[in-house]
C-alpha atoms as one frame of an Amber mdcrd trajectory, in Angstrom:
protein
  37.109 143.680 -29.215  38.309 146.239 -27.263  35.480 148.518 -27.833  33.072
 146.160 -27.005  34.931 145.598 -23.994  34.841 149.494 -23.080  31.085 149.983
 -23.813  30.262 146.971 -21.934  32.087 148.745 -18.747  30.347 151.813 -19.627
  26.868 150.061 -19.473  27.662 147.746 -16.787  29.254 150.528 -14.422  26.377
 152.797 -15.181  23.487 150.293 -14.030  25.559 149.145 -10.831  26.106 152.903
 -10.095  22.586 154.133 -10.689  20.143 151.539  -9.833  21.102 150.991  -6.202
  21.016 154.594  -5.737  17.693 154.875  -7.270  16.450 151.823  -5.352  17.705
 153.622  -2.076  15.822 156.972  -2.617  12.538 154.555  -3.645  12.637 155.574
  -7.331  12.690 152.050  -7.912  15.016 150.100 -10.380  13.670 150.808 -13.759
  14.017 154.868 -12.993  17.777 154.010 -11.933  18.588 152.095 -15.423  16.394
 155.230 -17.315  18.754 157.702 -15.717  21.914 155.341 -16.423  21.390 155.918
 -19.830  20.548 159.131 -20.017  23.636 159.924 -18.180  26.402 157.956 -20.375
  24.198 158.858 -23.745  22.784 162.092 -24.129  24.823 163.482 -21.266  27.882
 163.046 -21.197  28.364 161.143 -25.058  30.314 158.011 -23.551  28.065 155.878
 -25.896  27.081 157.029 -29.283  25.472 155.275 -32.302  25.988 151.931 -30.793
  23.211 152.361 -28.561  20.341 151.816 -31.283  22.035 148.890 -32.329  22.217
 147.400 -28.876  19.184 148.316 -28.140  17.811 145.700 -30.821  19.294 143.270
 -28.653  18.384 144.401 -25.654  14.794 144.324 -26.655  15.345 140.321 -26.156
  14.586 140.657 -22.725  11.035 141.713 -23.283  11.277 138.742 -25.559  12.090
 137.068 -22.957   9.834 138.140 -20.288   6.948 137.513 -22.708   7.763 134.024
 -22.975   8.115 133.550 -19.530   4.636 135.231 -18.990   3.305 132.843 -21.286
   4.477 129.701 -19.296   2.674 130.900 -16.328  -0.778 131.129 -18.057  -2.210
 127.674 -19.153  -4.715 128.209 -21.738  -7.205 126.899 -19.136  -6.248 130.226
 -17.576  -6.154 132.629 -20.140 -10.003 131.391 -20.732 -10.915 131.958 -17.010
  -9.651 135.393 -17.621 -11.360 135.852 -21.016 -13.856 138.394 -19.535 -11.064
 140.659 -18.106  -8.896 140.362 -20.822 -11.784 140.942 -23.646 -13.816 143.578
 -21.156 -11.465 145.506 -19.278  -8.512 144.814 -21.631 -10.654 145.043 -24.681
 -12.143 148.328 -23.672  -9.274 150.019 -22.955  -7.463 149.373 -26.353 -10.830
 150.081 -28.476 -11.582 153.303 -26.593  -7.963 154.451 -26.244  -7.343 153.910
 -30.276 -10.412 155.562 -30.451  -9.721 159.241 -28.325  -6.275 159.280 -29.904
  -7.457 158.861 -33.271 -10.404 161.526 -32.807  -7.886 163.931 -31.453  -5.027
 163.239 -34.143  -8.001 163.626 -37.136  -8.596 166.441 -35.332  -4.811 168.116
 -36.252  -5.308 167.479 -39.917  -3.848 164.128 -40.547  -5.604 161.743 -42.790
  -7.328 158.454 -41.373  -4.907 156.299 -42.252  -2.328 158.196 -40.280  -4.589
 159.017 -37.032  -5.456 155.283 -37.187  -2.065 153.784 -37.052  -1.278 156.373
 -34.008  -4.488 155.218 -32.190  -2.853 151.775 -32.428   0.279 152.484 -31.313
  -0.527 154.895 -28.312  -3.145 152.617 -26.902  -0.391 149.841 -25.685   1.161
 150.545 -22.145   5.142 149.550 -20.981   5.234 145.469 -19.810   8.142 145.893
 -19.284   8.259 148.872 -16.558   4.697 147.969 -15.184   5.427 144.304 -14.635
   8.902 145.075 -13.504   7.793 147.550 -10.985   4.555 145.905  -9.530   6.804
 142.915  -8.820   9.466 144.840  -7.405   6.756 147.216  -5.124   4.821 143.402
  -4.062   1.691 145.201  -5.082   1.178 142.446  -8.446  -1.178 140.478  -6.454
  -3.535 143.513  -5.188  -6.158 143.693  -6.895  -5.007 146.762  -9.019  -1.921
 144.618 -10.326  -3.789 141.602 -11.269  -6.561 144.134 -13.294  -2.578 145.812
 -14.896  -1.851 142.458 -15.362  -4.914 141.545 -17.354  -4.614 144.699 -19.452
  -0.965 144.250 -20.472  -1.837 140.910 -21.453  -4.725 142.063 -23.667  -2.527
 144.413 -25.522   0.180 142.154 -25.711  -2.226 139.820 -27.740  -3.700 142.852
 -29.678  -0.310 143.586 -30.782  -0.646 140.409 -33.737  -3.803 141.989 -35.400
  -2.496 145.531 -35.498   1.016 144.399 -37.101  -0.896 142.074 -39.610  -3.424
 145.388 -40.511  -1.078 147.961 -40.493   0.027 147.206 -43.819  -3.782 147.419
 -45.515  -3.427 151.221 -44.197  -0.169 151.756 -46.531  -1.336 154.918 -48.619
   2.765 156.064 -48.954   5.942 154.562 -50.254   7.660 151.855 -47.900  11.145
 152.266 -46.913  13.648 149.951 -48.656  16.637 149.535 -47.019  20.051 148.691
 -48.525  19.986 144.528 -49.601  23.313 144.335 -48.351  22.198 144.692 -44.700
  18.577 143.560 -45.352  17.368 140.445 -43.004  15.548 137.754 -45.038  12.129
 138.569 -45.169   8.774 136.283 -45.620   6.610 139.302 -46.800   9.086 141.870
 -48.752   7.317 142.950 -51.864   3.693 141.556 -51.314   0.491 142.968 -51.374
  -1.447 143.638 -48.136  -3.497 140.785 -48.531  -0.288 138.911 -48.780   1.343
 140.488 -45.504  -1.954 139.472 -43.714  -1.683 135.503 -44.956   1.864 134.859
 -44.096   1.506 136.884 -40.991  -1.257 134.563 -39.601   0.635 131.404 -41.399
   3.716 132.342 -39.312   1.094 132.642 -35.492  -0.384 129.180 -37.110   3.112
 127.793 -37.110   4.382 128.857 -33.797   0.904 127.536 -32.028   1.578 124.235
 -33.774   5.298 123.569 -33.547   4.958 124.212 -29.456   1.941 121.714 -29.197
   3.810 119.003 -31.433   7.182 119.554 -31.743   8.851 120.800 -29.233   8.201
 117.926 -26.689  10.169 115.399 -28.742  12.806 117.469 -29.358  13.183 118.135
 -25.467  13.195 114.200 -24.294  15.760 113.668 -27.452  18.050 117.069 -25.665
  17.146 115.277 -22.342  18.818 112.366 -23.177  22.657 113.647 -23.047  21.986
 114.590 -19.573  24.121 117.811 -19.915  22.361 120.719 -18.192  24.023 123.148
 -20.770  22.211 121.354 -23.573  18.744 122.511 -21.844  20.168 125.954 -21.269
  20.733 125.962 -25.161  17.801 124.085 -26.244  15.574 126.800 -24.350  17.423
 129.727 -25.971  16.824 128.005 -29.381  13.316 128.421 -28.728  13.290 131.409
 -28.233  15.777 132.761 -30.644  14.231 130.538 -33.912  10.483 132.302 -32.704
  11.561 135.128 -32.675  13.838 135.291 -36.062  10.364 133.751 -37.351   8.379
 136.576 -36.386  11.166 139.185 -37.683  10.822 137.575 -41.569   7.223 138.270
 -41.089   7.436 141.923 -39.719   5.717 140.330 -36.230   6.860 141.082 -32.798
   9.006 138.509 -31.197   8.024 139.026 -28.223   4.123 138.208 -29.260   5.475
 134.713 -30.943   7.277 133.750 -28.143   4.864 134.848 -25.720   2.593 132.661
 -27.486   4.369 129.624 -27.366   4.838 129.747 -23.709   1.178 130.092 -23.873
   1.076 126.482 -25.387   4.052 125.229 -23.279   2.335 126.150 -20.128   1.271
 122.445 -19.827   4.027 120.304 -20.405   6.105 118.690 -18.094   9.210 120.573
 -18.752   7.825 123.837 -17.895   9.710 124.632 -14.724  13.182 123.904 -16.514
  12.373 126.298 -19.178  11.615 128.840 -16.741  14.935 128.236 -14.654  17.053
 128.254 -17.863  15.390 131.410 -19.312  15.211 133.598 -15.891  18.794 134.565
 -15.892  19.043 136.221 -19.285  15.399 138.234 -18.823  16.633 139.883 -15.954
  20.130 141.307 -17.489  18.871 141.818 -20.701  15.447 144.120 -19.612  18.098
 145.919 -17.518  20.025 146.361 -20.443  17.156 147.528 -22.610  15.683 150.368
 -19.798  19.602 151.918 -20.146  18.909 151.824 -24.070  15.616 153.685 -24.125
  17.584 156.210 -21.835  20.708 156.487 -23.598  18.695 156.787 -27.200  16.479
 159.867 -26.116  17.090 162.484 -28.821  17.760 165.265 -26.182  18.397 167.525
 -29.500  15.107 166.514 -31.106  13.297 167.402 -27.781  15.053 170.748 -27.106
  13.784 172.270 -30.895  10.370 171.877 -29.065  10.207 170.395 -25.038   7.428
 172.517 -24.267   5.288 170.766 -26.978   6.251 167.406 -26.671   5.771 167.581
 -23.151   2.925 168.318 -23.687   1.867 166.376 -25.625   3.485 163.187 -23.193
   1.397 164.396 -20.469  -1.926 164.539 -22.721  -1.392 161.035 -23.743  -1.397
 160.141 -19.793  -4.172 162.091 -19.038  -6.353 160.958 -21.611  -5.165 157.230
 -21.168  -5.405 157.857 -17.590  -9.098 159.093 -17.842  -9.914 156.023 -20.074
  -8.469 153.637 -16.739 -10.400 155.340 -14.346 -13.715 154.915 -15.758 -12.663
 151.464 -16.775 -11.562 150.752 -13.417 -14.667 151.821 -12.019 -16.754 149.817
 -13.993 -14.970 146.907 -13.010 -14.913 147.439  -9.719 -11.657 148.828  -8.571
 -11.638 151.490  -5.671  -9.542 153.639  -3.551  -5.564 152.377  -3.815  -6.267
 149.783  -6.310  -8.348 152.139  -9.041  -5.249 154.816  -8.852  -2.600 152.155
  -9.177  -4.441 150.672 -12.088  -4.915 154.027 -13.473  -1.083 155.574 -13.096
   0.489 152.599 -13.613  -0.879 151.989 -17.042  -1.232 155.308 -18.689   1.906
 155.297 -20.687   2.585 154.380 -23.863   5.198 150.976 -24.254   7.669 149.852
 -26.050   5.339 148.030 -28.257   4.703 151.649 -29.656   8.417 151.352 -30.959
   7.927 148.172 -33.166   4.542 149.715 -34.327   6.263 152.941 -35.579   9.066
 151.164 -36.928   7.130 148.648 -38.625   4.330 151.699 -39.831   7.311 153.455
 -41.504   8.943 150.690 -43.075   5.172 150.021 -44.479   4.736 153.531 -45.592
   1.745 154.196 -43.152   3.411 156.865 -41.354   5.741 159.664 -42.665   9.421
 159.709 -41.224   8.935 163.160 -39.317   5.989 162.352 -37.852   7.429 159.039
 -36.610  10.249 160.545 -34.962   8.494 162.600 -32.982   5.916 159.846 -32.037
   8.656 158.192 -30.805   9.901 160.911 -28.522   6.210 160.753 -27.194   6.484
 157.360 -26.243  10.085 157.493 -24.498   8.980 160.770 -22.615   5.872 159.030
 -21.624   7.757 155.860 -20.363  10.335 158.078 -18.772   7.206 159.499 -16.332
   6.325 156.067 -15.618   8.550 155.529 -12.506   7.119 159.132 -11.678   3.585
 158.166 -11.199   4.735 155.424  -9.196   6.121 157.330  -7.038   3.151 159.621
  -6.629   0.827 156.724  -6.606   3.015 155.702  -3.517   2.245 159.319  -1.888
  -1.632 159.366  -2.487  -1.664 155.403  -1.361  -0.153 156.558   2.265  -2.555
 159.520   1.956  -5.734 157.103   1.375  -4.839 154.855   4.027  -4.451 157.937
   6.489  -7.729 159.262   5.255  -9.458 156.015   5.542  -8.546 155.618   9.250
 -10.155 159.068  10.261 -12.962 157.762   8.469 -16.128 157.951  10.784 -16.406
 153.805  12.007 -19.501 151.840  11.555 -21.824 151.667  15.074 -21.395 148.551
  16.639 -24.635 147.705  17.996 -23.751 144.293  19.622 -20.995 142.929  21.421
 -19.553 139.296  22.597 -16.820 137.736  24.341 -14.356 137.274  21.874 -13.154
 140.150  19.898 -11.400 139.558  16.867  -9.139 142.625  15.309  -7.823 141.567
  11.526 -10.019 139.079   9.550  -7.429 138.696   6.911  -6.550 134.887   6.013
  -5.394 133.752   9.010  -8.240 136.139  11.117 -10.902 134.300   9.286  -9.824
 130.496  10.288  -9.801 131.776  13.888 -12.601 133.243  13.395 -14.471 130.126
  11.486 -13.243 127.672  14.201 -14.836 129.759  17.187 -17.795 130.264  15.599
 -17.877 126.670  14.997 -18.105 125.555  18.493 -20.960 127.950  18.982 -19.469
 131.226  19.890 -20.652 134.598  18.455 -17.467 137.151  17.557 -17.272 140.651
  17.080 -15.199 141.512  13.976 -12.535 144.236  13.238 -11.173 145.177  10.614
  -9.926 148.438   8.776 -10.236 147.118   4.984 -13.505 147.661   3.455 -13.330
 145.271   0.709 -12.386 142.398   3.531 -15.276 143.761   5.762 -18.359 143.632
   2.298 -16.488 140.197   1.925 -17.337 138.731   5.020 -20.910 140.066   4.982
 -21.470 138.918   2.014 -20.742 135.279   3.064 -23.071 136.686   6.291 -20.851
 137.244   8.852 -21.146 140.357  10.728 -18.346 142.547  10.489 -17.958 146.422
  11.385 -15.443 148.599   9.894 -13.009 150.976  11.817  -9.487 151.468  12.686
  -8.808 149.016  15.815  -6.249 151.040  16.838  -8.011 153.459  18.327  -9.093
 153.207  21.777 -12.660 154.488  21.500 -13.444 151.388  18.968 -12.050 148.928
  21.088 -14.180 149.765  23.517 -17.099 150.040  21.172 -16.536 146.635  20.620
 -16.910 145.840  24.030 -13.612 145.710  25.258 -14.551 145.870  28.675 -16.584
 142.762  28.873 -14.584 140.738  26.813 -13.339 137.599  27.931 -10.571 136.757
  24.633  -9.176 139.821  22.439  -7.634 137.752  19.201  -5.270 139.886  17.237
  -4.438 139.097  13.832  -3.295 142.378  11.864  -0.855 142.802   9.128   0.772
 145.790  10.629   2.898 144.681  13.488   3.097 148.290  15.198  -0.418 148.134
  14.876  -0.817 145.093  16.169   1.412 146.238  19.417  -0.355 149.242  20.346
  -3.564 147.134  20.425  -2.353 144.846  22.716  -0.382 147.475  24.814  -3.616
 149.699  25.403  -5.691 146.495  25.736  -3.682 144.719  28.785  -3.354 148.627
  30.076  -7.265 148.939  30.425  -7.803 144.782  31.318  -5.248 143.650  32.828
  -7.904 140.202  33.281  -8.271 140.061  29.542  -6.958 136.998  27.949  -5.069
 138.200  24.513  -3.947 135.973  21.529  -2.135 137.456  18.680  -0.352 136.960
  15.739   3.400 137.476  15.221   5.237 137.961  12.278   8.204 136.852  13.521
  10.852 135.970  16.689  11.596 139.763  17.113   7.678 140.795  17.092   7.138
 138.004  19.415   9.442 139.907  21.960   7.792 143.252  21.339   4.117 141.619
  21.974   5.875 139.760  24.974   6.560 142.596  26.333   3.374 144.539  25.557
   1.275 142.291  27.956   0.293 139.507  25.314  -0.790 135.744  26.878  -0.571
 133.455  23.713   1.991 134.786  20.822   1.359 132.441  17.582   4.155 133.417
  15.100   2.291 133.377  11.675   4.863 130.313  10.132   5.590 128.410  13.403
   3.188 126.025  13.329   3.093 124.796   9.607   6.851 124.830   9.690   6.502
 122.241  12.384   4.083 120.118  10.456   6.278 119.969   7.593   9.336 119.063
   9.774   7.410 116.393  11.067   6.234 115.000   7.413  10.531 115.493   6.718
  11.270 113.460   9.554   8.706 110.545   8.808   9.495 110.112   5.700  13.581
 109.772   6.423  13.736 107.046   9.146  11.587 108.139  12.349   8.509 106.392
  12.940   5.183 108.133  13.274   5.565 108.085  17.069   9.128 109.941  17.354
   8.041 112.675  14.455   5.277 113.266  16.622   7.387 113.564  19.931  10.288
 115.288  18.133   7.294 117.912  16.999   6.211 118.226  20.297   9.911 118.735
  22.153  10.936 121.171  19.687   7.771 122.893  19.985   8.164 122.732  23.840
  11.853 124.172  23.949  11.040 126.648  21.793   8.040 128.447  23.400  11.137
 127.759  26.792  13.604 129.770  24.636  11.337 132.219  23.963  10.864 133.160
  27.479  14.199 132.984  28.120  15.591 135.317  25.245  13.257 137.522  26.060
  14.797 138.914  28.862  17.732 139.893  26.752  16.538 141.273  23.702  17.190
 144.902  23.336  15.335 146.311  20.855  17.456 149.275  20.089  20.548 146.566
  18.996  20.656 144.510  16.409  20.303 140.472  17.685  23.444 139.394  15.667
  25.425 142.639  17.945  23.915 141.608  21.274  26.391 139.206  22.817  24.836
 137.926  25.543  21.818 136.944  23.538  23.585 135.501  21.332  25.751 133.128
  23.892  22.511 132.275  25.232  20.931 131.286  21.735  23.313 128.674  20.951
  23.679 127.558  24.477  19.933 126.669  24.331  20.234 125.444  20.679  22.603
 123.030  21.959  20.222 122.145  24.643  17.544 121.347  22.265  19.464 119.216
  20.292  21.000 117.334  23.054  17.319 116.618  24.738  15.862 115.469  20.748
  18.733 113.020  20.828  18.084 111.390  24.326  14.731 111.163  24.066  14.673
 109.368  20.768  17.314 107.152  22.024  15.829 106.396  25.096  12.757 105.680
  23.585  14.405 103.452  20.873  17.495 101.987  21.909  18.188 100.708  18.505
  17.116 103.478  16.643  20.033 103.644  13.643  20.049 106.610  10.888  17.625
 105.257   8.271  18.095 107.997   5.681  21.575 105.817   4.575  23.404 108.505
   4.977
């Protein structure tokens, strides 16, 4: 007990130290737990042979993350996305298996052998990639969703390479001692054997989620203990993936598919809640595993080669993405985040060896340094991100010195950003009859809107000489809608400067932007959530006692006093201190909170003298 105790403050201490510190420098989390366990394991030895055994468990957060993947995609969806999944997914595998296998054949191994590598270097990381897209915000670019796709085809390829591996067995399987042997579904059968059960196994996971498990969850439901679902959603998980270990599967493919089939049932949500908190402690745990299991000794008989040999794998895999992503139609940011992110080999590749050498498809040497490969490969991973975040800030500068399209006609409303909330402007005006003249500096947004015919022209709006392209100077509204709120207040700065006349709407992305444009010259400031968070506070009020009539007015007070409190904070925002250490902003806040709150209350009074709280409460 008291070891477990000390290696659990080794592990623990290790993460808390390391990951914020790699989070800080923008190494990102994953890097920071790869370093932790380099650091207490091959380092300085304050875990030992532990690690491999922990690392078995830790690999139940991917188990976990699988399954929660799988409750996000109905199989509705995972049909929509069959062409991505069997084109761009499908064609990465096949050629990938195919370069690797051509290049291993080409070192003298037999096919068998070059095969079963093909297989195995061919998957990429979910873990890292789909930890580190979410954590950068970039999973729903268009480069994350085409990752996305990928991982999800190779997760799914992972059940037919397990269940052929064994027909490539040409060697002796490893036995290993029956006193520590699991129980095992396909010990001692033929290839054809492995194969059956292995599919029997998929066939019984698919059904037991579509029949099964709803029953079993209203029968749990009914002791209306919350612990009970906590448990209930564990043994889900846990009996999959013990299932798929007596066949020699991948738990994390079994349990991935069943949250494929449980992606339509009405106790989705609570699966998701109970599951979330282990995933995220337990794929922490297992990125300090990989890192604390690196055999530094194995890699210093030969770094130069298997360094190599890591960054071969990327490039290759890396020149397979590119042309893939090209194909499909990926450019510029989205094309090198697809191709970086991806060109790793995963942890998949560690169940494939393992499974390959207890099969006999793979010699024991050749394994081990296979699996140095992989780690080496996954430990550049959070590198390429990082230089993926470099060339993205070098695109986006290239891109705005960019020579701008001629604008050959001009009108009297200018819009800069046709993002989202640019284009309902933008379809409203032109609505009541008014022509626009459209900025934007996003390509893919500007062949969007011509290709639903509306004349855009591409250029960086924040420089002056397009704005006046444009037709600055004879513009009667300038409408500002960009993402990048410096951008978006130099625009309006050098456009009040030059027309002081011009009438200027923008967008704000919040109270402290609203000052900033305030104070840049802008006439009508619409914060970006403002006005749907009123709606809904209206709907909340309707529906707990107010009538129709005093939503509506409450709406319309609050919205009064607020664009009133605006102008009067205004005056003492400072934006060199921070609005919780400015005093007498502050004071004045909740002196005009108070205000507010006071006028809501006489008003609805006065309009209803026997207005009562309705809510019961």
């Amino acid at each position: 007990m008291e070891s477990f105790l000390f290696q659990a403050t080794i592990y623990l201490g290790a993460a808390v130290i390391a990951v914020p510190i790699a989070s800080r420098l923008g190494l990102g989390s994953v890097l920071g737990y790869l370093l932790a366990g380099l650091m207490i394991g091959p380092v300085l030895g304050l875990v030992g042979s532990e690690t491999q055994d922990l690392q078995h468990f830790a690999e139940f957060g991917v188990v976990l993350m699988l399954f929660l993947i799988g409750l996000e995609l109905e199989p509705r969806a995972l049909w929509d996305m069959r062409h991505r999944l069997l084109g761009l997914g499908g064609l990465q595998i096949t050629l990938t298996m195919g370069l690797v296998t051509g290049a291993v054949l080409a070192v003298g191994q037999p096919f068998s052998v070059a095969l079963a590598i093909g297989m195995m270097l061919s998957l990429s990381s979910t873990a890292i990639v789909l930890q580190t897209l979410t954590e950068k915000g970039l999973m729903q670019t268009a480069g994350g969703r085409s990752s996305f796709s990928v991982l999800l085809s190779q997760d799914i390829a992972v059940i037919p390479m397990l269940a052929f591996l064994p027909l490539l067995a040409t060697g002796t399987a490893l036995h290993h001692d029956d006193t520590h042997a699991a129980v095992s579904l396909v010990e001692g059968l033929p290839g054809w054997g492995v194969t059956l059960v292995t599919l029997g196994a998929v066939a019984t996971v698919i059904l037991a989620g579509r029949y099964l498990v709803r029953p079993l969850f209203f029968f749990i439901d009914a002791a209306r203990l919350r612990e009970m679902h906590t448990a209930f959603a564990l043994l889900i998980v846990v009996g999959i993936a013990v299932l798929m270990n007596m066949v020699g599967l991948s738990p994390a493919l079994g349990t991935f598919l069943a949250g494929v089939v449980l992606a339509n049932s009405e106790f989705r949500h609570e699966l998701e809640s109970d599951i979330q908190p282990f995933k995220g402690l337990l794929l922490g745990l297992f990125f300090i595993t990989v890192g604390a299991g690196i055999n530094v000794a194995g890699f210093l008989e030969n770094p130069g080669q298997l360094l190599a040999l890591a960054l071969s794998l990327m490039a290759l895999k890396g020149a397979v993405l590119f042309l893939l992503g090209r194909i499909f139609g990926l450019r510029g940011r989205d094309q090198w985040l697809f191709t970086l992110g991806l060109a790793q080999a995963g942890e998949f590749g560690f169940v494939l060896v393992s499974f390959s050498l207890q099969q006999g498809v793979i010699p024991a040497v050749l394994a081990n340094e296979i699996l140095l490969v992989i780690t080496l490969s996954m430990l550049l991973t959070p590198l390429f991100f990082i230089f993926y975040t470099i060339l993205s800030k070098y695109l986006v500068e290239h891109r705005a010195h960019m020579k701008h399209d001629k604008i050959d006609e001009t009108h009297r409303v200018i819009i800069v950003g046709i993002g989202r909330f640019g284009q309902v402007v933008n379809r409203l005006v032109r609505s009541a009859g008014f022509n626009t003249t459209i900025l934007d500096n996003d390509l893919e947004t500007i062949r969007l809107m011509r290709g639903y015919g509306v004349k855009s022209f591409y250029g960086d709006p924040t420089r002056p000489d397009l704005l006046n392209a444009a037709g600055l100077a004879t513009a009667r509204v300038l409408v500002v809608t960009v993402n990048d709120t410096k951008a978006a207040t130099r625009i309006v700065s050098h456009a009040r400067h030059l027309r002081p006349d011009l009438h200027i709407v923008v967008r704000a992305r919040d109270r402290a932007h609203v000052y900033e444009l305030y104070k840049a010259g802008a006439n009508d400031i619409v914060r970006e959530m403002f006005d749907s968070s009123l709606r809904a506070g209206r709907y909340v009020l309707e529906n707990i006692g107010l009538s129709d009539f005093e939503a509506s007015e409450a709406e319309r007070m609050f919205f009064k006093h607020d664009r009133y409190t605006i102008r009067e904070l205004a005056h003492l925002w400072d934006p060199n201190t921070p609005v919780d250490k400015n005093e007498g902003y502050v004071q004045r806040a909740m002196e005009l909170e108070k205000d507010m709150e006071t006028a809501l209350l006489t008003q609805l009074f006065t309009e209803d003298p026997d207005h009562e709280d309705k809510s019961g409460g």
